[in-house]
Residue frames as qw, qx, qy, qz and C-alpha x, y, z in Angstrom:
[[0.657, 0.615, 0.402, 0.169, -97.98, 30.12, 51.37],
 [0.356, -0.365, 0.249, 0.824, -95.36, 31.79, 49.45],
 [0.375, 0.820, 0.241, -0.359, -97.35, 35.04, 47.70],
 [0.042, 0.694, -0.509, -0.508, -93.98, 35.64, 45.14],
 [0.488, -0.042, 0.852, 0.183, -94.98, 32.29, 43.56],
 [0.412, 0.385, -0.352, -0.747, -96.15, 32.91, 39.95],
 [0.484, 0.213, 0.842, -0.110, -98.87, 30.43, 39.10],
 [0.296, -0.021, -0.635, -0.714, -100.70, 29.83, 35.04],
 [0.427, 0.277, 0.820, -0.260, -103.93, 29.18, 35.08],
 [0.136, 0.365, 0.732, 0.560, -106.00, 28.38, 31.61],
 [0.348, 0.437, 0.321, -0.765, -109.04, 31.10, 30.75],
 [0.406, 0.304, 0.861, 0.033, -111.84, 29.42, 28.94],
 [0.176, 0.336, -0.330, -0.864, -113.39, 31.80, 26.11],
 [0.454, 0.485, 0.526, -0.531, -116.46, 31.31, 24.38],
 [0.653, 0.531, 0.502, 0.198, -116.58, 31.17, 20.92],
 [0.201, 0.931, 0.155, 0.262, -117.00, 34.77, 20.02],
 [0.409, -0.903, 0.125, -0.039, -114.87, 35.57, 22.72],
 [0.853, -0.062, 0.415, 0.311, -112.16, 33.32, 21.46],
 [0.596, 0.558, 0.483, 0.317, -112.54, 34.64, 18.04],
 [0.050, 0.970, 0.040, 0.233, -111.79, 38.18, 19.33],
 [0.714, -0.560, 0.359, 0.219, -109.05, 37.36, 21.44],
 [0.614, -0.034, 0.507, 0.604, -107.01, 35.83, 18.29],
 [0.245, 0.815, 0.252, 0.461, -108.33, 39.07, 15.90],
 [0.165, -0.983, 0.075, -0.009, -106.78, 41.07, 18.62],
 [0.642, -0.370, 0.525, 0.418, -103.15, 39.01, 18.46],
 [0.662, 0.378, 0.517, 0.389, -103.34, 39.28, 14.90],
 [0.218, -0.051, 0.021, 0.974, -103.36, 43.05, 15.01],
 [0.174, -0.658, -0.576, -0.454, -107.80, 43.27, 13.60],
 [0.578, -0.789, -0.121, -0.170, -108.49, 44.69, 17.73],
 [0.323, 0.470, -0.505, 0.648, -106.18, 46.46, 20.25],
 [0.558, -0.525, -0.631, 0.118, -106.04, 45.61, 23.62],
 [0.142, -0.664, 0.234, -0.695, -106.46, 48.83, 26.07],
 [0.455, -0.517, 0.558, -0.463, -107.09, 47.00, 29.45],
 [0.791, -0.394, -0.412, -0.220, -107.48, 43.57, 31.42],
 [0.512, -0.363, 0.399, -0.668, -108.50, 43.63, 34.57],
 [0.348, 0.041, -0.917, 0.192, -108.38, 40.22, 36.96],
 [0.542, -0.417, 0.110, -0.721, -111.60, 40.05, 38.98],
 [0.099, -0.033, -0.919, 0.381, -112.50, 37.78, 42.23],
 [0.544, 0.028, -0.300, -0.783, -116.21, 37.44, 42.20],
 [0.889, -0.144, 0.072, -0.429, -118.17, 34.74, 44.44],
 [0.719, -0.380, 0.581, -0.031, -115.29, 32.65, 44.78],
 [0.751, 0.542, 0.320, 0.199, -114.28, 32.67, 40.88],
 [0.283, -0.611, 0.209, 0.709, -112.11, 34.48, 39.09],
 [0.465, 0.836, 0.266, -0.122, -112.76, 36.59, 35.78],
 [0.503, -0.070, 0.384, 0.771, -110.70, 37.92, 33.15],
 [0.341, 0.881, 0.149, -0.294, -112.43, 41.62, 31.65],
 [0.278, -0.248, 0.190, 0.908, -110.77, 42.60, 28.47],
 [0.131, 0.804, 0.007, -0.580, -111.23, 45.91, 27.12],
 [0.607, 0.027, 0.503, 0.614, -110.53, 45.87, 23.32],
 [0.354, 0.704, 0.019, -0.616, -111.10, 49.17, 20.65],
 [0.544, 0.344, 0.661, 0.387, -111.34, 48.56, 16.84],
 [0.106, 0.566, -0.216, -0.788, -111.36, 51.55, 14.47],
 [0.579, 0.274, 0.764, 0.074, -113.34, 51.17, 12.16],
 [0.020, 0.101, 0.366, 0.925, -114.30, 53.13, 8.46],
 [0.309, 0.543, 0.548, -0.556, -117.74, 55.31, 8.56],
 [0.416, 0.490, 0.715, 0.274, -119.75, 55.82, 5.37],
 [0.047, 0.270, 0.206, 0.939, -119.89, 59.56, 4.02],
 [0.392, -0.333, -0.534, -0.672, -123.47, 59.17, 3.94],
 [0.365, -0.495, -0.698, 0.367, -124.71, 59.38, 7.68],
 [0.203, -0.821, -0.154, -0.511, -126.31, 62.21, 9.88],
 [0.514, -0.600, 0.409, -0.456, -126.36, 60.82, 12.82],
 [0.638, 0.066, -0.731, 0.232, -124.77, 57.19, 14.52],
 [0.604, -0.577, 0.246, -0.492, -125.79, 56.00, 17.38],
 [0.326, 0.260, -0.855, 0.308, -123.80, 53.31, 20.01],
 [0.749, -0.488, 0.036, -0.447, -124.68, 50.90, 22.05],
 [0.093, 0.446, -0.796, 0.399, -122.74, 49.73, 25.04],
 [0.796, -0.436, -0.302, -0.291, -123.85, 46.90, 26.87],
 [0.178, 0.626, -0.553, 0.520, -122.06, 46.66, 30.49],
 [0.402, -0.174, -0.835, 0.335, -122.32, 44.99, 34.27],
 [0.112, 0.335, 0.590, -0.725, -123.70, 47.59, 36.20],
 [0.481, 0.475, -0.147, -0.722, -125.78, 50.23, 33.16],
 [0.784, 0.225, 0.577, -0.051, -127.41, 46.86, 31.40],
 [0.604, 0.143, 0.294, 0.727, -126.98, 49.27, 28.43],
 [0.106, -0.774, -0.072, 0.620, -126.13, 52.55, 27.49],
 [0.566, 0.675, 0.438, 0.180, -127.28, 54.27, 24.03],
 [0.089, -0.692, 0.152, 0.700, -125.47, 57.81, 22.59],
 [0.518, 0.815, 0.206, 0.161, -126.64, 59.56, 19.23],
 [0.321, -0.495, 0.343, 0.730, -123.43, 61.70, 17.91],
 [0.414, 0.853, 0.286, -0.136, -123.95, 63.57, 14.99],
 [0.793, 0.333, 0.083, 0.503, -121.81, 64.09, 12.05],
 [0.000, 0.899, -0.045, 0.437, -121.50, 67.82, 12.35],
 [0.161, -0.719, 0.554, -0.389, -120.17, 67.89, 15.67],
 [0.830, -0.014, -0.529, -0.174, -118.89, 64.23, 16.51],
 [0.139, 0.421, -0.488, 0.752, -117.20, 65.59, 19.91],
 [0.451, 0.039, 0.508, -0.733, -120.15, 66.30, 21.68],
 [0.001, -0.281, -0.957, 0.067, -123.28, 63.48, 22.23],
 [0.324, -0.253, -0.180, -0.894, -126.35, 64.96, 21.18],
 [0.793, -0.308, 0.227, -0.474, -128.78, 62.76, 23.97],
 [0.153, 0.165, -0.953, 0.202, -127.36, 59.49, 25.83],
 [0.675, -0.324, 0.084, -0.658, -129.79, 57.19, 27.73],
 [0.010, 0.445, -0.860, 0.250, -129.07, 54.81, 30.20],
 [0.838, -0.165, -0.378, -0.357, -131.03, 51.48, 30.73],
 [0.028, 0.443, -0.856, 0.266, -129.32, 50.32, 34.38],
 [0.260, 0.049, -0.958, 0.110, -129.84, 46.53, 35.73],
 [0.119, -0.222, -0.761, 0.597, -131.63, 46.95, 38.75],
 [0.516, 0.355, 0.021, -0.780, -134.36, 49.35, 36.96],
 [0.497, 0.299, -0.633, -0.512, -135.06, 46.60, 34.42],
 [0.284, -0.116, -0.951, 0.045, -135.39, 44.02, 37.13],
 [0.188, 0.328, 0.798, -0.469, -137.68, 45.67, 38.57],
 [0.496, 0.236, -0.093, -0.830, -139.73, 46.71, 35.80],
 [0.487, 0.037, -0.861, -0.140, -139.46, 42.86, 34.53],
 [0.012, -0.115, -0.801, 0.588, -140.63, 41.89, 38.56],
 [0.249, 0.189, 0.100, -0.944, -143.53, 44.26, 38.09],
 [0.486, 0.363, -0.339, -0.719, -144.94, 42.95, 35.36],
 [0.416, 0.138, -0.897, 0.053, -143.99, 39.16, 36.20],
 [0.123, 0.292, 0.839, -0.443, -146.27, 39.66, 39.14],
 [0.535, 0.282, 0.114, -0.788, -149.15, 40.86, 37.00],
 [0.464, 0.246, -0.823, -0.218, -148.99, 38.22, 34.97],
 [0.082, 0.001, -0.900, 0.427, -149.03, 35.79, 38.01],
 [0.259, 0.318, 0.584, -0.700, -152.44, 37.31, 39.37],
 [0.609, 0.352, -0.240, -0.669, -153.88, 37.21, 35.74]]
């Protein structure tokens, strides 16, 4: 097999995921990474996009939420005052959640 051979293949996009794609060609969402993944004999396409968006005067405090592959998701309060530093973060990862979900799926069961 010649590896220098340059090969297209189509990536398939979801609605939403569509819809961001062409808002990011259009200029609405900048792309910062993608990343090709191999993955059970598949292959993936991660992108990374950032939007800037306007905040309201009128906040204290904003809080984010990231949802991700490994950390299911991950929360962070920032405060107006000092928007630098995260005033409390809190992670929610996969593998805790299945087993709290497990847990609870086997009480059930025995009820």
């Amino acid at each position: 097999m010649n590896r220098k051979k340059r090969i297209s293949l189509p990536i398939v996009f979801d609605e939403r995921q569509r819809q961001r794609i062409e808002e990011a060609f259009s200029g609405k969402w900048k792309f910062t990474t993608v990343e090709i993944v191999k993955r059970n004999g598949e292959w993936y396409t991660h992108f990374v996009l950032k939007k800037t968006v306007e905040l309201p005067d009128d906040f204290e405090t904003i809080v984010a939420i990231d949802r991700g592959e490994h950390n299911l998701a991950v929360a962070v309060a920032v405060s107006k005052k000092n928007p630098e530093k995260s005033m409390k973060g809190q992670f929610w990862r996969r593998e805790e959640v299945k087993q709290i979900r497990g847990l609870y799926s086997h009480i059930r069961r025995k009820l």
